[in-house]
Short mmCIF file of the C-alpha atoms (twelve columns), coordinates in Angstrom:
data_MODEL
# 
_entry.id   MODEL 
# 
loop_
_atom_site.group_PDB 
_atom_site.id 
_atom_site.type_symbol 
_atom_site.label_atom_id 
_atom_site.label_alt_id 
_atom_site.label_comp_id 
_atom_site.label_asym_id 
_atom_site.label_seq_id 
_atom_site.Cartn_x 
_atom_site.Cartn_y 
_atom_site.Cartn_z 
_atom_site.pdbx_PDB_model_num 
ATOM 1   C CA . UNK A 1   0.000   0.000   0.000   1 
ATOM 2   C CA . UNK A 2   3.176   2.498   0.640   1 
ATOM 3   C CA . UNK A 3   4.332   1.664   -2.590  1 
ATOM 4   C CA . UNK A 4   0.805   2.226   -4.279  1 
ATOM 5   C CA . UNK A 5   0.484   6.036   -2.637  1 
ATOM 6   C CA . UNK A 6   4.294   6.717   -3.392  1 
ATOM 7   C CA . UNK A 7   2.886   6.114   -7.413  1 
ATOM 8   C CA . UNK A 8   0.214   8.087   -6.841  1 
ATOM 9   C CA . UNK A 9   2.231   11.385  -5.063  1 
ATOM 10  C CA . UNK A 10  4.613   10.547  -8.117  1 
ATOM 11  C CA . UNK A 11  1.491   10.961  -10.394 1 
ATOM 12  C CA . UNK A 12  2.517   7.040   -11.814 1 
ATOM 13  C CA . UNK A 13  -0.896  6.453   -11.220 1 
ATOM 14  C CA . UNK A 14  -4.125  8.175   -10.176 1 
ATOM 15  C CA . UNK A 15  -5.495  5.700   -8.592  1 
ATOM 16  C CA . UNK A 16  -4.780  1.922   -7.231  1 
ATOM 17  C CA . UNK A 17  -7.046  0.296   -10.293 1 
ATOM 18  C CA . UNK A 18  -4.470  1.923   -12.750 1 
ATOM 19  C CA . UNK A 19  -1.513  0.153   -11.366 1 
ATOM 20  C CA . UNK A 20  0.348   -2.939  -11.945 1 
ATOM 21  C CA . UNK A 21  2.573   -4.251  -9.290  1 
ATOM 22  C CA . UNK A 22  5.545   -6.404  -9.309  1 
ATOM 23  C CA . UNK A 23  5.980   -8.261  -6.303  1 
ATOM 24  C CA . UNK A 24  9.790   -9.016  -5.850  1 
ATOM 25  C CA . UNK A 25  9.999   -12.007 -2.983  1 
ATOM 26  C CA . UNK A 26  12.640  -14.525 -1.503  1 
ATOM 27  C CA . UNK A 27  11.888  -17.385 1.176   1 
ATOM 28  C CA . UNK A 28  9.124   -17.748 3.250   1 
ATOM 29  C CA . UNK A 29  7.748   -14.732 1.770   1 
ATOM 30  C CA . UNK A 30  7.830   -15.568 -1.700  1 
ATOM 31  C CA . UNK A 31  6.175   -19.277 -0.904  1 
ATOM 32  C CA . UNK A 32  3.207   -17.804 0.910   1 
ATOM 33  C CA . UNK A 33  2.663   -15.164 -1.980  1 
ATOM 34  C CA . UNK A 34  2.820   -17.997 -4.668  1 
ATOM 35  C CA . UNK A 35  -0.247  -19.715 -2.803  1 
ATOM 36  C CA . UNK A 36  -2.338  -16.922 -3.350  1 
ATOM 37  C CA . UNK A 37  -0.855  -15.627 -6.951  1 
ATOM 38  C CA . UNK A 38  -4.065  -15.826 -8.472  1 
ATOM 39  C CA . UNK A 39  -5.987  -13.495 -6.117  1 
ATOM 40  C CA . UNK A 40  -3.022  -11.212 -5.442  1 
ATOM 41  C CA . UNK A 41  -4.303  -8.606  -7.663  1 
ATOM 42  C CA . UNK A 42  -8.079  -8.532  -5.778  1 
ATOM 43  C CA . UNK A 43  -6.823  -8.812  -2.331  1 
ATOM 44  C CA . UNK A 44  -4.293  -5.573  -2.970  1 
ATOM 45  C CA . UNK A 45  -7.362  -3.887  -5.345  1 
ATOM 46  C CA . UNK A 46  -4.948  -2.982  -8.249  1 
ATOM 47  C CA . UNK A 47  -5.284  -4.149  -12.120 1 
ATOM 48  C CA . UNK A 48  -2.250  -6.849  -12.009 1 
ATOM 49  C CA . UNK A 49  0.358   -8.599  -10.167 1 
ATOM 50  C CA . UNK A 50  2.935   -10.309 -11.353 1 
ATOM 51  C CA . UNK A 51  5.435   -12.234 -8.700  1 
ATOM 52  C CA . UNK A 52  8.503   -12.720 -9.101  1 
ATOM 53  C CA . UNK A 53  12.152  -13.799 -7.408  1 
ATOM 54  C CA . UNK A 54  13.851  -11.482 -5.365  1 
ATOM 55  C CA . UNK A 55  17.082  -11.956 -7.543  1 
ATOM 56  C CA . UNK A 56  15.239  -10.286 -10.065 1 
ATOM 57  C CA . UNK A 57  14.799  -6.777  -8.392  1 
ATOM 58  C CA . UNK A 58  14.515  -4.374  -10.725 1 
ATOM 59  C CA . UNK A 59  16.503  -1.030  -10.394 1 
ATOM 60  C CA . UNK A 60  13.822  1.395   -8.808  1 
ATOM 61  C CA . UNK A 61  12.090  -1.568  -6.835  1 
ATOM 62  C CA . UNK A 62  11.013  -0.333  -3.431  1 
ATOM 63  C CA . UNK A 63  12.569  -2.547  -0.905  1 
ATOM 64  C CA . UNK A 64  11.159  -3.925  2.439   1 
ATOM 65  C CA . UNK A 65  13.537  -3.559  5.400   1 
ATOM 66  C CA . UNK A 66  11.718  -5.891  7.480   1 
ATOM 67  C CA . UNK A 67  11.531  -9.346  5.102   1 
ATOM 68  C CA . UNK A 68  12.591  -10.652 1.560   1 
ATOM 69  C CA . UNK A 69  10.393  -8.210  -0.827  1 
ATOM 70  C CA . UNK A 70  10.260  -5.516  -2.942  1 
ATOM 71  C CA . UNK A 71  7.540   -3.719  -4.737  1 
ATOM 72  C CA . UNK A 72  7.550   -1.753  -8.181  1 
ATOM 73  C CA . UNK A 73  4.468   -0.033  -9.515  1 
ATOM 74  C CA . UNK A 74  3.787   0.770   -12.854 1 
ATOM 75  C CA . UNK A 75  0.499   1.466   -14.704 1 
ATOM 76  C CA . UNK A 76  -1.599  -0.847  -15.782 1 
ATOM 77  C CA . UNK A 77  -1.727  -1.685  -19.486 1 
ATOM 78  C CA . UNK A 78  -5.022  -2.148  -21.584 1 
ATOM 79  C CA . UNK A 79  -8.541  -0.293  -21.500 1 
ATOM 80  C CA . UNK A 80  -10.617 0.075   -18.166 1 
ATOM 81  C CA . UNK A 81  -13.474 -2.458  -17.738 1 
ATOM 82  C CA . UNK A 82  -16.445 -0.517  -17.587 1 
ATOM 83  C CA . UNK A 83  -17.943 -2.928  -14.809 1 
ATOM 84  C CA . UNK A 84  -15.006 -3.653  -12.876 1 
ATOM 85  C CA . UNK A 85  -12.828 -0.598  -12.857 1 
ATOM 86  C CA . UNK A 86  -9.648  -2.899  -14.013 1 
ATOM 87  C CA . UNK A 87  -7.764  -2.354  -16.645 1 
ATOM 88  C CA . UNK A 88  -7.110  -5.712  -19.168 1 
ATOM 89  C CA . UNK A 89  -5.462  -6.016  -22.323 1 
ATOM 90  C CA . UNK A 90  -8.600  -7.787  -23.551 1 
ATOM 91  C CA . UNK A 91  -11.427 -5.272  -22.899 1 
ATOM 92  C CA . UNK A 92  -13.269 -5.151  -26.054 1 
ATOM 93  C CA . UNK A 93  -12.148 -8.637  -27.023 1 
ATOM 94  C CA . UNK A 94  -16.020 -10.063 -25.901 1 
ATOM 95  C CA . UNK A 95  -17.952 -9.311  -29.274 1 
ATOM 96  C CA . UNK A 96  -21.065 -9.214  -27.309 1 
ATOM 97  C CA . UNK A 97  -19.882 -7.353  -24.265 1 
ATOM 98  C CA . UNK A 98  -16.578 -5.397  -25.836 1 
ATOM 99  C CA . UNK A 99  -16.170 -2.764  -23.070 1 
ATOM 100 C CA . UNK A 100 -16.314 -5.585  -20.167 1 
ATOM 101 C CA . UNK A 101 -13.246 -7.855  -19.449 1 
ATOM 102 C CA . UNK A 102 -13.017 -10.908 -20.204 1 
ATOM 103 C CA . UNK A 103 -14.206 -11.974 -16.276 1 
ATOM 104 C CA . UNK A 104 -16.761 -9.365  -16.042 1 
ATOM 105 C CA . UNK A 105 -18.664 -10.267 -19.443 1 
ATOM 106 C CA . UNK A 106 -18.178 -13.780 -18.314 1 
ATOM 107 C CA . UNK A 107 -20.382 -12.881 -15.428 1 
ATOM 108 C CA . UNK A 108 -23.007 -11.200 -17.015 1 
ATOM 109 C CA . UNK A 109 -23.318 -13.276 -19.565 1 
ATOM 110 C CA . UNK A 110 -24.333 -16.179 -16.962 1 
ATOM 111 C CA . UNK A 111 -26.491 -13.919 -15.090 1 
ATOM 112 C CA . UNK A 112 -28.621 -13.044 -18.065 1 
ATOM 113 C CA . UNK A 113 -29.432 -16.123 -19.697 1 
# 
């Protein structure tokens, strides 16, 4: 979340739904974020996540003092989801729902049949 308002005082972002954050992790750290990989971007409200190992740092990476992680964020590629608020490099993909992501038209499509 530090990371995510640094981006935002920086004017990276405007707010957390236009960001995409690189997780940076070692040890312990990095094997409980793997477990939850998948909902990493939901439980942290941002666009994406992408983890990966701490020996990959990149240069500008902010750096935890207190365990094996660091956190870059960038903003998030693709168009904004109408529904969701994300942003996904498939929005308009979905012929019959083409400003929805691929999840959200998903959803609606199985709530209106």
């Amino acid at each position: 979340m530090k990371a995510l308002e640094v981006a935002r005082q920086n004017k990276v972002i405007g707010n957390a739904l236009e960001a995409k954050v690189d997780l940076y992790a070692g040890g312990e750290v990095e094997e409980f974020l793997k477990e939850m990989s998948s909902e990493l971007a939901t439980i942290f409200i941002v666009s994406g996540v992408e983890l990966h190992p701490m020996s990959e740092a990149a240069a500008g990476a902010s750096k935890s003092e207190e365990m094996e992680l660091a956190v870059k964020v960038s903003p998030a590629g693709g168009e904004k989801c109408e529904r969701c608020w994300m942003y996904h490099s498939e929005v308009g993909a979905d012929s019959d729902h083409g400003s929805l992501c691929p999840r959200c038209a998903d959803v609606v499509r199985k709530h209106h049949c």
